[in-house]
C-alpha positions in Angstrom: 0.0 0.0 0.0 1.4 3.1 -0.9 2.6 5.5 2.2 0.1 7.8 3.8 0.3 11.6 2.8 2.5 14.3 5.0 1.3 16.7 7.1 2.4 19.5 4.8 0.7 18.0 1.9 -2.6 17.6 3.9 -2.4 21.4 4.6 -2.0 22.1 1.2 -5.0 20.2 0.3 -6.6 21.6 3.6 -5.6 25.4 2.2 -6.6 24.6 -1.2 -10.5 23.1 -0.1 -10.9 26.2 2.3 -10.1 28.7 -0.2 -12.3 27.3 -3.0 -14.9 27.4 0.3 -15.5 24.5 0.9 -14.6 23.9 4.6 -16.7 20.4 4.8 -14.3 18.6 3.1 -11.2 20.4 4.6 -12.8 19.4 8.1 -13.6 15.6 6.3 -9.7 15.9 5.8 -8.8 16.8 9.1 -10.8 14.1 10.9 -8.8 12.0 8.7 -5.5 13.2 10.0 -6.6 13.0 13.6 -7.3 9.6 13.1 -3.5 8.7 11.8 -2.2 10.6 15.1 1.4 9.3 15.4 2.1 9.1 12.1 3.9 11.9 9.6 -0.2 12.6 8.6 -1.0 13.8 12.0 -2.3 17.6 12.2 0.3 19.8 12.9 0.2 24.1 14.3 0.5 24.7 10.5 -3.0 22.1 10.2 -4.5 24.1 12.4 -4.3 27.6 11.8 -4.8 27.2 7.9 -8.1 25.8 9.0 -9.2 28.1 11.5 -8.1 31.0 9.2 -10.5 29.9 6.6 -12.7 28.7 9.1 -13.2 32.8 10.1 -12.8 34.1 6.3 -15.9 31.3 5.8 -18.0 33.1 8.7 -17.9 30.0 10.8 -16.0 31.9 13.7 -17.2 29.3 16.3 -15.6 26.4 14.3 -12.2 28.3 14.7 -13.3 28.5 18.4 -14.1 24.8 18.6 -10.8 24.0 16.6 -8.6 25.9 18.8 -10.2 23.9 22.0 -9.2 20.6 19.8 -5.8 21.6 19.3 -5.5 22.9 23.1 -6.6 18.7 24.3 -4.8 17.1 21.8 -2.3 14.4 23.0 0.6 16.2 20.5 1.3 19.1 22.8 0.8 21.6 20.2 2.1 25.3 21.2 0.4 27.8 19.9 2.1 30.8 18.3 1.4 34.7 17.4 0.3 34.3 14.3 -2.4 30.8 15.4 -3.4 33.3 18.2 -4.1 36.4 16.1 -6.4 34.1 14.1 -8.1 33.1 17.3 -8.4 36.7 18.0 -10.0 37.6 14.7 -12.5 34.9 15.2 -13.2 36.5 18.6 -13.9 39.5 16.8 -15.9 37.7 14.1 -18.0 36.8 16.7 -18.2 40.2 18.9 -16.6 38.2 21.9 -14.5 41.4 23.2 -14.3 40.1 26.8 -13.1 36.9 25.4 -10.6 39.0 22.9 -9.6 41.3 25.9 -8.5 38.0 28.0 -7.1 36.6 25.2 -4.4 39.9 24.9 -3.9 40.0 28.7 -2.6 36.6 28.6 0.1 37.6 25.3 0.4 40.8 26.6 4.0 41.0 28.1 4.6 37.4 27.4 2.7 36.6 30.7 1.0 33.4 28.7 -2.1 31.7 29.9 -4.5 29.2 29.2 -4.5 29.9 25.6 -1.2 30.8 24.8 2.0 29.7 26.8 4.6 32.9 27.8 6.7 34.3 25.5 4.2 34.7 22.6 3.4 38.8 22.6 1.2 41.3 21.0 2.3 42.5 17.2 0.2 45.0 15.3 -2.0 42.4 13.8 -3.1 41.4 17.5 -4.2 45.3 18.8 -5.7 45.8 15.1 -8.1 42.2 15.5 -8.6 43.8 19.3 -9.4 47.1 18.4 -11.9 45.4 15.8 -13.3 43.2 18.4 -13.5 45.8 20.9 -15.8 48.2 18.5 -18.3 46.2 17.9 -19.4 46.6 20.9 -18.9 50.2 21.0 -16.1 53.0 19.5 -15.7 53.8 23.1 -14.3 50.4 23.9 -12.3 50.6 20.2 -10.3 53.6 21.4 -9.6 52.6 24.5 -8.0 49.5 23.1 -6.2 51.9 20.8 -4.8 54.0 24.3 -3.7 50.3 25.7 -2.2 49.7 22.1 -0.3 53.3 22.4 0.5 52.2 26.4 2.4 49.3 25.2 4.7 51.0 22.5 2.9 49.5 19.3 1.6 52.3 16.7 -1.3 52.5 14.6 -1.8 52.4 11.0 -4.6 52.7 8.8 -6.6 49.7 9.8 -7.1 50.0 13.0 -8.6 53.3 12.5 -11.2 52.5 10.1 -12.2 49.8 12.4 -12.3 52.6 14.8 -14.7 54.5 12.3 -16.6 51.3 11.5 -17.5 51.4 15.0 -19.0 54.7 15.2 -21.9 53.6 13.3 -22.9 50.9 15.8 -24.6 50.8 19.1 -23.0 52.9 22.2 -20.3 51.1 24.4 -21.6 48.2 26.8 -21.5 48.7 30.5 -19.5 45.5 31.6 -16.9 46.6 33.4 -14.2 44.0 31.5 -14.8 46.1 28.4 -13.5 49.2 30.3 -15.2 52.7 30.5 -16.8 54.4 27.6 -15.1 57.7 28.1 -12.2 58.2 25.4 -9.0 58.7 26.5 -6.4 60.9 25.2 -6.2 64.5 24.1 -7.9 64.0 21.1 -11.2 65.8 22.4 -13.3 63.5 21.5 -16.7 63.8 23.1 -17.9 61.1 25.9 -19.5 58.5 25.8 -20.1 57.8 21.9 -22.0 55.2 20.3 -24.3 55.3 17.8 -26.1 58.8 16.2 -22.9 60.8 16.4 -20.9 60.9 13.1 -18.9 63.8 14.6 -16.6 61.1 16.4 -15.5 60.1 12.8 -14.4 62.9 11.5 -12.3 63.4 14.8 -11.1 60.0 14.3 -9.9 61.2 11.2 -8.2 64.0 12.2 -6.4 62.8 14.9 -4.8 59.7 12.1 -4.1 63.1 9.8 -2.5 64.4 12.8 -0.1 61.2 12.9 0.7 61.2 9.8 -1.5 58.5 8.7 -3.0 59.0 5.1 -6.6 57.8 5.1 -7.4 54.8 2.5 -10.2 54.1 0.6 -11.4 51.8 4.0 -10.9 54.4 6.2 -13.3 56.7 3.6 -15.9 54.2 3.2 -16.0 53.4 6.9 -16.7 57.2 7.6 -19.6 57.4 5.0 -21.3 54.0 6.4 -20.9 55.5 9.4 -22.4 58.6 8.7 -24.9 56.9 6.5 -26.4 54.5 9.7 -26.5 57.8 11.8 -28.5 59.0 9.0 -26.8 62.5 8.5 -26.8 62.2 4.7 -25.1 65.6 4.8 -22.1 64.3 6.7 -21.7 61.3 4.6 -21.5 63.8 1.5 -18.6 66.0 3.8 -16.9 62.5 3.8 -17.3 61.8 0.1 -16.0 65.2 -0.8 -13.5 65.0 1.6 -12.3 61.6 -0.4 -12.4 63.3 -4.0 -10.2 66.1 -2.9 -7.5 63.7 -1.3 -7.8 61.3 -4.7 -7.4 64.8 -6.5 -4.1 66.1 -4.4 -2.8 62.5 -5.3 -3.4 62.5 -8.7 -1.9 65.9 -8.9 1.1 64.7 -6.6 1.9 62.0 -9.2 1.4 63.9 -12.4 4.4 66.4 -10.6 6.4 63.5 -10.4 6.4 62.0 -14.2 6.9 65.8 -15.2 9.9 65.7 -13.2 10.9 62.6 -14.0 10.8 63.2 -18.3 
């Protein structure tokens, strides 16, 4: 009988079913590998984080859940790493689990470890982005004030994790628990407090204070401010935003026509 597959050539296969989308037959494949534990087919970290990643890009965010709670029991001793634990942290998010998310980064935070992740594995941007995201959706109010933590602990923002910060202003006001933190925002960027839903002013601020960083908005950032403004339902602001878009498209366009001048 001819050898059993690798591990590396089930992933493949396991990465090539969950990106055509169909995750019942990389999860067919999985069980299959479980079943040959002790062998070179056995699931490996690599088996585990290509299927919870397109586990989440799927929208089955508690399968990635339930998959990480497999790989946690499993008789192999797999150790998690950042980039396995980010993905748990975006399905967290997926799910609007922010306490869960929160615990989740205490634990990496400083290497500490915990349940989930063992010490030494820290925080990179990808992490305080997926928390920032997780945070907002269950208030802008919580999303900043993982962005202050994010600031706290040395790591700088980009792009993203503002317009996830702007997605956010279009959904409902902060929740009260107490693990998500207070809803007041933090910082001297005057925003107002508490925000939440019905006040596309925060936004704009949001804006400003990336502008102020020398972050150049993206086309994410843009469309995030005009949702926001459109489910607060001040058309007039969402037009402010769209015009506000055009002019930077226009200064760019400009920019680079400077440049080939210069350059022939």
């Amino acid at each position: 009988a001819p050898p059993p597959p690798t591990a590396r050539e089930c992933n493949a296969a396991i990465k090539s079913f969950g990106d055509a989308g169909d995750l019942l037959s990389a999860l067919r494949l999985f069980g299959r590998m479980r079943r040959l534990r002790s062998t070179p087919s056995a699931p490996t970290l690599v088996t585990y984080s290509t299927l919870m990643s397109r586990a989440v890009h799927l929208g089955k965010g508690l399968v990635a859940v339930r998959l990480w709670g497999i790989m946690k029991s499993s008789e192999a001793e797999i150790v998690p790493d950042v980039r396995a634990a980010n993905i748990l942290m975006n399905a967290y998010a997926k799910l609007g689990l922010a306490v869960e998310a929160l615990s989740l980064m205490e634990q990496m935070r400083g290497g500490r470890g915990g349940p989930d992740v063992p010490p030494g594995v820290t925080p990179n941007l990808v992490t305080h982005n997926t928390l920032v995201d997780a945070c907002c959706r269950a208030g802008v109010g919580a999303g900043v004030a993982a962005l202050r933590k994010m600031e706290e602990d040395g790591v700088d923002p980009d792009a993203t994790t503002y317009g996830s910060l702007i997605a956010g202003v279009g959904r409902k006001p902060v929740s009260s628990d107490p693990l998500l933190g207070s809803s007041g925002l933090l910082g001297s960027s005057g925003l107002p407090t508490p925000v939440g839903r019905n006040d596309p002013d925060v936004g704009f601020l949001l804006m400003d204070e990336m502008v102020q960083r020398g972050l150049r908005p993206n086309d994410v950032c843009y469309c995030a401010l005009i949702d926001a403004c459109g489910r607060c339902k001040r058309v007039d602001m969402a037009l402010r935003g769209l015009r506000m878009m055009l002019r930077q498209k226009g200064e760019e366009k400009a920019a680079a026509s400077a440049r080939n001048r210069r350059v022939h």
